[in-house]
C-alpha positions in Angstrom: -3.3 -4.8 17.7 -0.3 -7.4 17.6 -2.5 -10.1 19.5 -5.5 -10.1 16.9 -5.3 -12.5 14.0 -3.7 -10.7 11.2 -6.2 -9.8 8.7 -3.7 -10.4 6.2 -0.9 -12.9 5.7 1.7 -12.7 2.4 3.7 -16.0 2.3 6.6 -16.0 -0.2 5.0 -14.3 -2.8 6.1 -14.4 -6.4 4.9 -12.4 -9.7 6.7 -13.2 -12.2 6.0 -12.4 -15.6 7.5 -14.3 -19.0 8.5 -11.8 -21.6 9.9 -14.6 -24.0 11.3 -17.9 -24.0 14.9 -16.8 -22.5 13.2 -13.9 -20.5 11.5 -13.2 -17.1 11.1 -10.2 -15.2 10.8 -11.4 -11.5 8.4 -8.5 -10.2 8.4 -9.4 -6.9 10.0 -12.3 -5.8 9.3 -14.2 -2.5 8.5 -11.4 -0.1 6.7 -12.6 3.5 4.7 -9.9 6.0 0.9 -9.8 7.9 -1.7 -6.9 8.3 -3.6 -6.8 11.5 -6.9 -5.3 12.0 -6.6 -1.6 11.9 -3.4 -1.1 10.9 -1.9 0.6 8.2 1.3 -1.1 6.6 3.7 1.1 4.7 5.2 -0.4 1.5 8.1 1.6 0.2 10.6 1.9 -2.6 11.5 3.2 -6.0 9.9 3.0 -9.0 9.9 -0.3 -10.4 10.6 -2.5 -7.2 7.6 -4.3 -6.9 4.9 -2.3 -5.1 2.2 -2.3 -7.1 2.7 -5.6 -8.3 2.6 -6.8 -5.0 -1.1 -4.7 -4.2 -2.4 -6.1 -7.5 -1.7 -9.5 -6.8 -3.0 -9.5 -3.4 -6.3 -8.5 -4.7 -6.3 -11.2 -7.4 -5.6 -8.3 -10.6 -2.6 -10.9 -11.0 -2.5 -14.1 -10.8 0.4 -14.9 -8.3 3.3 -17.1 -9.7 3.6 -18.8 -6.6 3.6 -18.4 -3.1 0.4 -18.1 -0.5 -1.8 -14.9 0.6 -4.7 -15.7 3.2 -7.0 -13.0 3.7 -10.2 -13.4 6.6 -8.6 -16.9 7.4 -9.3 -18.2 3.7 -6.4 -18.8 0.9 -7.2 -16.5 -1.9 -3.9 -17.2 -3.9 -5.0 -20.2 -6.2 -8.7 -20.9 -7.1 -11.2 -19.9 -5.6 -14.9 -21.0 -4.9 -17.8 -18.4 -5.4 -17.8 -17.5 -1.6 -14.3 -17.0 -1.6 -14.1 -14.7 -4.3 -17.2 -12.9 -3.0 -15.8 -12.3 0.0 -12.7 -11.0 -1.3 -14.8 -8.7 -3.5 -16.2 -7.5 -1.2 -13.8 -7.3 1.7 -10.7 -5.8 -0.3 -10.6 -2.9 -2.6 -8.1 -0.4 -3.9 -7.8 3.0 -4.5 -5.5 3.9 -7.4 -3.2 6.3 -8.5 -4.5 8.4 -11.1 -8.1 9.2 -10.2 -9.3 10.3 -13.5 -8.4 7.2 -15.5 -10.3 4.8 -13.0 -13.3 6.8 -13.1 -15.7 5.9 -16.2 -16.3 9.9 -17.4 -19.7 8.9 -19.1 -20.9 8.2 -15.8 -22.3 10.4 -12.6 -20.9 10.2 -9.4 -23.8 8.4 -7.7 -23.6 5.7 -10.4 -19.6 4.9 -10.1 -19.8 5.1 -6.2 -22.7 2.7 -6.2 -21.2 -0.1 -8.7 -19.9 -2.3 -5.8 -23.5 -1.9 -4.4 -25.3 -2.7 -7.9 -23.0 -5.1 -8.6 -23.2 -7.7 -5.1 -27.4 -6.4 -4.7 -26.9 -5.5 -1.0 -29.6 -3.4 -1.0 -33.7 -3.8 -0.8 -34.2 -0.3 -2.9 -33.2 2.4 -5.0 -33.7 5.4 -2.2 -31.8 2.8 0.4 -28.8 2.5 -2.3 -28.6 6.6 -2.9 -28.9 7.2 0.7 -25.8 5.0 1.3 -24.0 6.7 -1.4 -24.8 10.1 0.5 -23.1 9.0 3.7 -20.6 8.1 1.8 -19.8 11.5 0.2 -20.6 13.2 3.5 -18.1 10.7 5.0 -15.1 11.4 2.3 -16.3 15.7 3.0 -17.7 16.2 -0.4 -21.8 16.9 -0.4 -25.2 15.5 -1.8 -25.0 17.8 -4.5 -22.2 16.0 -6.0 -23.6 12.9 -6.6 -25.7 14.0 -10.0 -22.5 15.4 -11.5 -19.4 13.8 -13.7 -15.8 13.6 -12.9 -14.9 16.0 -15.3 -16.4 18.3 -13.1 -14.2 18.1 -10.4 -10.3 18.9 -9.2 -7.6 16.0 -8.6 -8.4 16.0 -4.8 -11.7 16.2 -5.2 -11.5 12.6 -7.4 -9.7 11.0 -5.3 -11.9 11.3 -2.5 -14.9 9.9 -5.1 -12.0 7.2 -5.5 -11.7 6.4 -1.4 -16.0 6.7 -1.2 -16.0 4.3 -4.2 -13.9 1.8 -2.0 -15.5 2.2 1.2 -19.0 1.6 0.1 -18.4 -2.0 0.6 -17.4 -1.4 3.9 -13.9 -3.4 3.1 -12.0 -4.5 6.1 -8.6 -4.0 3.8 -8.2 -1.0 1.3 -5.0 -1.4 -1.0 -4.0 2.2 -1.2 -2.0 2.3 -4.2 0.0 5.7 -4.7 -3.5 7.2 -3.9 -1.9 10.5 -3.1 1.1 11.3 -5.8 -0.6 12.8 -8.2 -2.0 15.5 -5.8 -0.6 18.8 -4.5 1.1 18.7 -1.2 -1.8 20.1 0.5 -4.5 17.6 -0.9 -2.0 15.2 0.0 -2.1 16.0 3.3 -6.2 16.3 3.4 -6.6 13.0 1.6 -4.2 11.5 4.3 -5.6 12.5 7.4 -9.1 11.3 5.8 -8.0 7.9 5.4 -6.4 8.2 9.2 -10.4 9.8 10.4 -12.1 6.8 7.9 -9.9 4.2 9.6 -10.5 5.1 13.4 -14.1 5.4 13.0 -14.2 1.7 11.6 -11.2 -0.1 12.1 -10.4 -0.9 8.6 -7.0 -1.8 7.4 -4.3 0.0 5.0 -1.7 -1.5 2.9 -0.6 2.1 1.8 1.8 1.7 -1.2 4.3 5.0 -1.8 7.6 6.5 -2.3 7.1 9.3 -0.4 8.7 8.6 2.9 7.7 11.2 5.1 3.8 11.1 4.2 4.6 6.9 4.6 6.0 7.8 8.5 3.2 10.0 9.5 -0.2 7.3 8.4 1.7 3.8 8.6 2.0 1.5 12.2 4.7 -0.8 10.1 7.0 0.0 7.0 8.2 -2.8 4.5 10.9 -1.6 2.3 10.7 -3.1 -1.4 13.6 -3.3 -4.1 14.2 -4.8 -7.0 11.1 -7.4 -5.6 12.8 -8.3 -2.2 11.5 -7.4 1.0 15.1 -5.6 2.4 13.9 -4.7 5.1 10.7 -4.3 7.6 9.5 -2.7 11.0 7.9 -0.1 13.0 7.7 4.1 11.4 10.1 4.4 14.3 12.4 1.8 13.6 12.7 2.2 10.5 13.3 6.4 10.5 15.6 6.1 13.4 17.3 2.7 13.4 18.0 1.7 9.5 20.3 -1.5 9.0 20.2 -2.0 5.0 22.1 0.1 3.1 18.8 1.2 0.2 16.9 1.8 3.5 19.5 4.1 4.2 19.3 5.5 0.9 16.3 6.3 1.1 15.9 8.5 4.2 18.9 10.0 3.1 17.1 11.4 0.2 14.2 13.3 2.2 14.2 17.1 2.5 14.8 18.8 5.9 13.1 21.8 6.3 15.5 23.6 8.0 17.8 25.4 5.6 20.7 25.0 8.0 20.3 21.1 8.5 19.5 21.0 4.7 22.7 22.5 3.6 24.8 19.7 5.4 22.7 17.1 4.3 24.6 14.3 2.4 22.4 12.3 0.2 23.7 8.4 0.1 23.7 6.6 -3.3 23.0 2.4 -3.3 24.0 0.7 -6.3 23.0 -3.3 -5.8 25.0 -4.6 -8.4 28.5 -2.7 -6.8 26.8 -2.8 -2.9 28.0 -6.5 -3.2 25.3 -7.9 -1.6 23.1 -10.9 -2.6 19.3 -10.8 -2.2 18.7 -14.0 -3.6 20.9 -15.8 -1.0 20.0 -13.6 2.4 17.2 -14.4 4.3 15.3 -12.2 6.9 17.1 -11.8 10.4 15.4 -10.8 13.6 16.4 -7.5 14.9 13.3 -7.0 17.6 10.3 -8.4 18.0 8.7 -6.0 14.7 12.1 -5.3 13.2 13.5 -7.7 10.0 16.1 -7.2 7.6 17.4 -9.1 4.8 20.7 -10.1 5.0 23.1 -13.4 4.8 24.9 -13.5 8.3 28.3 -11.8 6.8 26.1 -9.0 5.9 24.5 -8.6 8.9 27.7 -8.3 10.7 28.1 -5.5 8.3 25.2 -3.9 8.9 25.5 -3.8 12.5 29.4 -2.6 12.4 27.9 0.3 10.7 24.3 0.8 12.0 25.1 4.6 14.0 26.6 5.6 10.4 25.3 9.0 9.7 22.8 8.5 6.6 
């Protein structure tokens, strides 16, 4: 995977958005990282630390402040020409959150699936563009049948999936998967999940799977990038980042996730990080090499820190 172009490369990204003249909330502010083909790329964090911003920038919702985002070998950060944008149209979609409110309710299943289709004519006739919304269905496990009815008519899981066939009609070599799964029950979760695993062997596509669910982040991502407050804090492999954490909100983090086992659970002590008393500086750290795949950010004081105190118990 590591020796294919990425499909994806973020360079110092910025979102920045004026509220007024003496105002502006830095979104995400200069964060760096690649997608190869077939992978999926975990970004984590709490609410408000960037994550979406940083999908819906990528695919152009946003107009990015500054920085550069090549995707297919072609720079989609500025303008673009028609063939560009086509491309990225084409090539990138994103599945989002809440299923219901991206899915026009005056409209049957058949027609929202097919929009992308309709919309970029890449089909001769009507039977060849209802037969490809059938696969489709049949590929996400719902049926045929579905096609002539409306949302309305369906459960959360079930919309989501129409959501994730509505994406992969295009055949996209990059779905933004943006908190696809937190408004579903546990168990949806976990079929929705292990779809989007089944989707992406079968045709190599790429996931930048945005969440703050950590453990359901471990079990579908190859890499992890862990957001806050806009910062890229650190980045690396599921495994390095679930059993080797450096920065102290990564540690925080994993701290925070449930054990099942009632025993382990009772001892569990769940770490609080509090930037403005951690005493660390974002804006002047940069990103230090740990291994090959593993980054963190950090001024060189810090780091020292962070390695005097990597085996801490989080």
């Amino acid at each position: 995977m590591a020796n294919q172009e990425p499909i994806l490369i973020v360079k110092d990204l910025k979102q920045h958005f004026k509220i007024n003249r003496n105002f502006t909330v830095k979104a995400v502010d200069g964060i760096s990282f690649e997608i190869h083909p077939g992978e999926t790329y975990g970004l984590v964090g709490e609410s408000g630390s960037g994550k979406s911003t940083t999908g819906r920038s990528i695919i152009r919702l946003y107009k990015p402040t500054s920085g550069s985002i090549i995707f297919n070998g072609k720079d989609i950060s500025g303008k673009m020409d028609k063939e560009t944008l086509s491309n990225l149209r084409i090539n990138m979609q994103m599945i989002f959150q809440d299923p219901m409110a991206c899915l026009n309710p005056r409209r049957k299943v058949l027609d929202i699936i097919a929009e992308g289709l309709d919309i970029h004519h890449t089909y001769q006739t009507i039977e060849e563009r209802n037969e490809k919304v059938y696969q489709i269905l049949e590929l996400v496990g719902l049926s045929r049948e579905h096609a002539s009815r409306y949302p309305h008519q369906f459960s959360g899981g079930q919309r989501q999936r129409i959501g994730i066939a509505r994406a992969l009609i295009m055949n996209p070599s990059l779905i933004i998967a943006d908190e696809a799964i937190s408004a579903l029950d546990v168990s949806i979760q976990a079929q929705v999940v292990n779809l989007m695993k089944k989707i992406q062997k079968k045709t190599n596509i790429a996931y930048l799977f945005i969440a703050h669910d950590l453990s359901m982040v471990k079990y579908i991502s190859n890499r992890i990038g862990v957001l806050h407050l806009g910062h890229l804090v650190e980045t690396g492999t599921s495994e390095e980042i679930f059993n080797h954490p450096l920065h102290p909100y990564t540690k925080s983090l994993l701290s925070a996730i449930p054990h099942p086992n009632p025993d382990v659970e009772k001892k569990r002590v769940s770490l609080t990080y509090n930037y403005e008393e951690s005493g660390l500086d974002y804006e002047a750290g940069t990103q230090h090499k740990i291994t090959d795949t593993h980054y963190v950010l950090a001024t060189d004081e810090e780091l020292k820190d962070f390695m005097a105190h990597q085996n801490d118990l989080y």
